[in-house]
N, C-alpha and C positions, 0 to 999 in steps of 0.2 A: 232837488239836490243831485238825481242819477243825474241830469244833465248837464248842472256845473262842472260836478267832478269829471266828465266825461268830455266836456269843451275844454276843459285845463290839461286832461291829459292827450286829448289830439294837439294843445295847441303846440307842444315839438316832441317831437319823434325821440323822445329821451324820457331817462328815468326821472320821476317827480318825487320828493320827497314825503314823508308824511306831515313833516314839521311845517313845510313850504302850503299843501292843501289844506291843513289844519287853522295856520292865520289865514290864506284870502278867503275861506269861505266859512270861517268863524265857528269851525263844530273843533269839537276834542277830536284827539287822534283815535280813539274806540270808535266814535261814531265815524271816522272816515272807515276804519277798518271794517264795520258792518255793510255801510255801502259798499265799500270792495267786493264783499261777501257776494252782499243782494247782486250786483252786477254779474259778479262771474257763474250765478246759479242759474241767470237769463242768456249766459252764454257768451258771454264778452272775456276774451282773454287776456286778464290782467295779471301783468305776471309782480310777483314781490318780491324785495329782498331786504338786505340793510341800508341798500339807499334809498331806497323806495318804490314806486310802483310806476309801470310802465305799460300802455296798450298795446297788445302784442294783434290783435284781432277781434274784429266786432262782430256778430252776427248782422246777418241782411233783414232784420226785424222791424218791424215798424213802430214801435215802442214812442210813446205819445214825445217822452224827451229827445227822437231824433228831430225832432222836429222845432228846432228854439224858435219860441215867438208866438208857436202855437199849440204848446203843450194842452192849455187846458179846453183845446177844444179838436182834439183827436182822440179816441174810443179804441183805444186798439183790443182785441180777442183771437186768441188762441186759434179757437175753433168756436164756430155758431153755425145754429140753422141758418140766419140770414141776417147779411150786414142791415135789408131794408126793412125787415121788421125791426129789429130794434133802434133802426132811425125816426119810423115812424111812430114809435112810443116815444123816442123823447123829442122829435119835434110837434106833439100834441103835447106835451109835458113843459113847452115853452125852452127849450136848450136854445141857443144865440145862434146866428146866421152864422153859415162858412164852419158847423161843427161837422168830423166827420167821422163815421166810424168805420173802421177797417178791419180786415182778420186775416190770416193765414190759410183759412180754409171752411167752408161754409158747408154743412148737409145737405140743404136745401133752397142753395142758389137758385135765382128766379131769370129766366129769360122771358121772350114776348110771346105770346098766345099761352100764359100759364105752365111755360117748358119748363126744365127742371136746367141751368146752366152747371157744365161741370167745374164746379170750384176747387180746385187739389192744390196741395203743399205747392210752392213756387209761383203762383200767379199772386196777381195785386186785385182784389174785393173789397172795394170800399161804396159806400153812399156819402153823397154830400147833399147837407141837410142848408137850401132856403130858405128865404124868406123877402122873394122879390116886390117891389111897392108896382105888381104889374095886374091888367087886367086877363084873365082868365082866359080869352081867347089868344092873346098874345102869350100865353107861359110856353108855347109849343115851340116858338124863337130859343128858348131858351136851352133847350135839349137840343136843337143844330149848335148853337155857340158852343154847349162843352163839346160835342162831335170835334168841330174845328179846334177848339183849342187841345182837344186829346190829340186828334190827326199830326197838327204840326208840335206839339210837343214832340211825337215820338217821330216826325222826319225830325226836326231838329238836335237828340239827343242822339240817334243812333245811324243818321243818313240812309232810312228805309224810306220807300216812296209808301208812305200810308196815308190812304184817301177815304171819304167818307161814303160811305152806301146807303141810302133811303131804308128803312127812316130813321137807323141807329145803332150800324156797324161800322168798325174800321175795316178795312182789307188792305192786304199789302199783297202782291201782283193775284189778285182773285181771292185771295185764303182771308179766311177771319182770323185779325189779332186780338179786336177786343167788342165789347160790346155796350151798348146803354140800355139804360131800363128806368122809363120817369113814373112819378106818383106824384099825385098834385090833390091837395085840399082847397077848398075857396069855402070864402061867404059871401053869397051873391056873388057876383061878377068877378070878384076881387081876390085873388090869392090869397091862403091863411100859411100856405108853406108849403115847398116843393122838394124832392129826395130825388137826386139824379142817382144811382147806382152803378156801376161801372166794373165790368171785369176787364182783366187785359191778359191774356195769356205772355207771363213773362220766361219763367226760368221753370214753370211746368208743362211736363210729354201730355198730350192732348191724346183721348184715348184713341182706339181704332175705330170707333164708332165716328168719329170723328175728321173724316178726310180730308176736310174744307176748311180746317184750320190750322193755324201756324203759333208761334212763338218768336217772340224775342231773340230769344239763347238761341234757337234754330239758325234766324237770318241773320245774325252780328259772328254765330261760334263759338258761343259761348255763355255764360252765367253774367248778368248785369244787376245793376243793384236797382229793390223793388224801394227802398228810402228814397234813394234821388230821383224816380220818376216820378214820385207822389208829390214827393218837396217842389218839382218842377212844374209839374201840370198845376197843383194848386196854386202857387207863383205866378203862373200864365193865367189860369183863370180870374182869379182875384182881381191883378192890373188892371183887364179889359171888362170887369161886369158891366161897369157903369153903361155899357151900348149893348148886352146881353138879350137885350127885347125891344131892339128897332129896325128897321128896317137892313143897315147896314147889312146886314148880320144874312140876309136871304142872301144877297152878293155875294160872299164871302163864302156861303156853305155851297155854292154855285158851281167857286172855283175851284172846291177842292174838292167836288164827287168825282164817283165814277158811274153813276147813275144813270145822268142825264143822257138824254142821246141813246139810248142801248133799247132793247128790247127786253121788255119787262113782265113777267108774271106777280101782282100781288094775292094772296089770298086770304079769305079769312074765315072763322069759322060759318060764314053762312055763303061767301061772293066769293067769284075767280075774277079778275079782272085782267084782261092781256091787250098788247100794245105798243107802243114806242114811248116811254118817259120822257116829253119834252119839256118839262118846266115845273117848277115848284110855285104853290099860290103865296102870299104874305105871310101865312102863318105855318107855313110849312106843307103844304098838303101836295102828294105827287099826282101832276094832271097826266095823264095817260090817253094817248090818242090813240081809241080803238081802231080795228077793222072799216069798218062804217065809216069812218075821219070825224064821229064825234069827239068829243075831249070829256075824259072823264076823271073828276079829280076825288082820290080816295085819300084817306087821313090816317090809316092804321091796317097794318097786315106784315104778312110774312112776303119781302120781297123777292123776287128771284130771277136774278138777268139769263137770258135766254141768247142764245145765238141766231142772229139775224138768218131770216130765210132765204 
């Protein structure tokens, strides 16, 4: 019902009456008045009068009714330790493909090699909870395709050059914007459900620890809404799943790195592996032509471009 009342009242830039909201959406005028309430306490500025009520201002919240079409499968929270633990309780708990849960800001946001990612008021943290019909070895397709479809969502919406980095950063001219983070279940061979996690540095100052990354707000100048990137990206995601784990898809994440061709450091906790990054295998894996002109191809680490010698 926030959402009706909420699509009736964007739908013109005018006062609505309460007699007028009362008939299309079939409640008493008490119960529009309480939802009034509930709205303005989540921060939406609705203003009243004797002729009725008008949107003067919405909060940048992610509130599962911004979202029409997909309310009942958006998770929004406050504040949480972590969007991907409680994705991975309820996609063991059977919730539908394409659920996602989001939050405002997370304690204990998770990066790769068990990091702690910093999640503050203004960015966008969400997981998007799987359930691909793909086999096991191919799920790793799947985490380049959201890369690519994050990367041009946000050239698209904001005309940033953001490119993808091995094996699950965006960067815009070198800076990290956002990041990926996959967790994959199977049985036998076969995927039981996949959680892509995904932070994006939007409209949040990135600490001092943190030199290497950028923001949104920084490179546009400004404060951009964290609803329409979400609505966006998942729009763009959704359209193109059906080729999400084929081949295509290595192509694609091809053209939009900044990886390839550079000189590379990956590391992990037990191997340094250094080199020139010329090619990605099928499933994703970066082949790395050592010293020696073997070709060596790793699957997982912390990558770090290096400046040619």
């Amino acid at each position: 019902m926030k959402s009706a009342i909420l699509r009736r009242l964007r739908k013109q830039d005018a006062v609505v009456s309460g007699e007028t909201l009362s008939r299309e959406l079939g409640l008493s005028r008490v119960a529009i008045w309480k939802h009034i309430q509930g709205l303005r306490a989540l921060g939406y500025g609705i203003t009243a009068s004797a002729r009725g009520y008008r949107l003067a201002e919405a909060p940048d919240t992610p509130y599962a009714w911004e979202f029409p079409g997909r309310e009942p499968l958006i998770h929004y929270h406050a504040r949480t330790d972590s969007t991907m633990k409680i994705a991975r309780q309820m996609a063991r708990t059977g919730c539908p493909p394409f659920s996602v849960v989001v939050a405002d800001a997370q304690t204990r946001g998770r990066g790769r090699m068990q990091r702690v990612w910093c999640s503050e008021k203004g960015g966008l943290y969400f997981t998007l909870i799987l359930r691909p019909s793909v086999a096991l070895i191919h799920s790793a397709r799947i985490n380049l395709y959201a890369a690519i479809i994050l990367a041009g969502t946000l050239r698209g919406m904001f005309a940033i050059d953001a490119r993808v980095k091995w094996p699950n950063d965006i960067l815009v001219k070198e800076k990290k914007i956002a990041g990926l983070l996959t967790e994959v279940e199977a049985e036998a061979d076969q995927v039981t459900y996949m959680n892509i996690g995904i932070g994006i540095n939007v409209n949040n100052d990135p600490p001092a620890s943190e030199p290497r990354a950028a923001t949104i707000k920084q490179l546009v100048g400004g404060p951009v809404s964290r609803i329409a990137l979400l609505a966006a990206f998942l729009d763009a995601f959704e359209a193109d799943f059906s080729v999400a784990a084929e081949n295509g898809v290595i192509h694609r994440w091809k053209a939009a790195t900044v990886t390839l061709g550079r000189r590379v450091e990956v590391v992990t906790p037990r191997t340094v592996t250094r080199g020139l990054a010329v090619d990605i295998d099928e499933n994703g894996g970066l082949m790395i032509r050592q010293a020696d002109g073997s070709i060596k191809t790793v699957v997982y680490g912390d990558c770090f471009h290096r400046k040619s010698p």
